[in-house]
C-alpha positions in Angstrom: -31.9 127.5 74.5 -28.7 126.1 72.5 -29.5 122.5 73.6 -33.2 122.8 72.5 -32.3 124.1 69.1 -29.3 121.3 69.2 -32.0 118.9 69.8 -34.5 120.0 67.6 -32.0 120.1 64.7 -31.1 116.4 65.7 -34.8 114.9 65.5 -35.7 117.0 62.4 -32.5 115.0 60.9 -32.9 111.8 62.2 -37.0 112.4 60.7 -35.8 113.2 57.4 -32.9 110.2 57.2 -35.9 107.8 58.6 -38.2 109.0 55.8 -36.0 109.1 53.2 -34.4 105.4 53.6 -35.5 102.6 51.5 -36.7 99.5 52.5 -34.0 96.7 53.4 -33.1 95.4 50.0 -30.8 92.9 51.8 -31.0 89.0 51.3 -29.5 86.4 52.6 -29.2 83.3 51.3 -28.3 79.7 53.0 -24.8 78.9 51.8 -25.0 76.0 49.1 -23.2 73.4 51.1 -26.3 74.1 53.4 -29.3 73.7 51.0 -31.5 71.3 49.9 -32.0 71.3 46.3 -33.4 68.6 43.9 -34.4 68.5 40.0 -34.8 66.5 37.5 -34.8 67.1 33.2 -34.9 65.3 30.5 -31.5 66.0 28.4 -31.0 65.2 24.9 -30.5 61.5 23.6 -33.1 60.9 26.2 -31.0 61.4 28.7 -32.6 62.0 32.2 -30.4 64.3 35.0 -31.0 64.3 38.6 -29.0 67.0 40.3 -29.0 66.9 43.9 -27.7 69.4 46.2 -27.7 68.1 49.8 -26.5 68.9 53.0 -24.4 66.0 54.7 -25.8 63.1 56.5 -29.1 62.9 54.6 -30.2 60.0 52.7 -31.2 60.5 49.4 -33.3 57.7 46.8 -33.7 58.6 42.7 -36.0 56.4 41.3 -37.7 55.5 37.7 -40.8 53.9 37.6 -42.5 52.4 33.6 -45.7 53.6 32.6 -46.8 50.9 34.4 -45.7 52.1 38.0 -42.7 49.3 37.6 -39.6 50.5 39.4 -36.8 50.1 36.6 -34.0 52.4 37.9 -33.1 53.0 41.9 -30.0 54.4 43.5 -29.1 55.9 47.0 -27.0 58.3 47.9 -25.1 59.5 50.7 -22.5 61.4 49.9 -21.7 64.7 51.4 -21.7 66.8 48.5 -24.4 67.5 45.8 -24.2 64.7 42.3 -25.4 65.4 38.7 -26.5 61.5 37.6 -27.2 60.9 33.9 -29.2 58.0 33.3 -29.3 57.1 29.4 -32.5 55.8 28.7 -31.9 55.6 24.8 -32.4 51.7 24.8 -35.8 52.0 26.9 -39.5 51.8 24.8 -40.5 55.2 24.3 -43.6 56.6 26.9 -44.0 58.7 29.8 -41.6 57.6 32.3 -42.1 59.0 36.7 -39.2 59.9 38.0 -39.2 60.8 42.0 -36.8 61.9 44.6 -37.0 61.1 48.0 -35.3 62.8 51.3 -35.0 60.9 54.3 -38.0 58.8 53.4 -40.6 61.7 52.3 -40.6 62.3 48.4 -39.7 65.8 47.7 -39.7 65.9 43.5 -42.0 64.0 41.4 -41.7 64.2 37.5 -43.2 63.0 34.2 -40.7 62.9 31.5 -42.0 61.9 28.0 -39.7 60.1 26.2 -40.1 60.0 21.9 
């Protein structure tokens, strides 16, 4: 009789702790070192930034192509770590400029920036 009220007492517990949790709130997130990331803005002074956070061994291209789909500005990296690149574009004609950023061959940001 004591162990069936014991164990009655127990699953009537472990019910009301099961109904009464939350869902899992937890997140995890891939370390920085670890992630991919890639953006690029126009600053002032018509300034453009590409930041790049990349894991090591990966090859990275920025690139800058006119109005005209001319390539004016390229540059590969492969370094270990993430870069900020600022690429002054005060002494280019003013228009829409595409900037893109390719991983390991497949482009992976693609961006109009107006400059005026």
């Amino acid at each position: 009789m004591k162990t069936t009220i014991a164990t009655a007492a127990l699953m009537i517990l472990m019910i009301a702790a099961t109904a009464n949790a939350g869902p899992d709130t937890t997140w995890t997130k891939v370390p920085s070192e670890l992630a991919f990331d890639a953006t690029v803005n126009l600053q002032v002074n018509d300034i453009i930034e590409f930041r790049v956070e990349k894991p090591v061994g990966e090859k990275v291209v920025l690139k800058i192509y006119s109005e005209r789909s001319n390539k004016i500005y390229q540059r590969t990296l492969r370094k270990e770590k993430g870069i900020e690149l600022n690429c002054d574009m005060s002494d280019m004609d003013k228009g829409t400029y595409t900037c893109v950023i390719e991983r390991n061959g497949e482009e992976v940001v693609r961006k109009a920036i107006t400059l005026k």
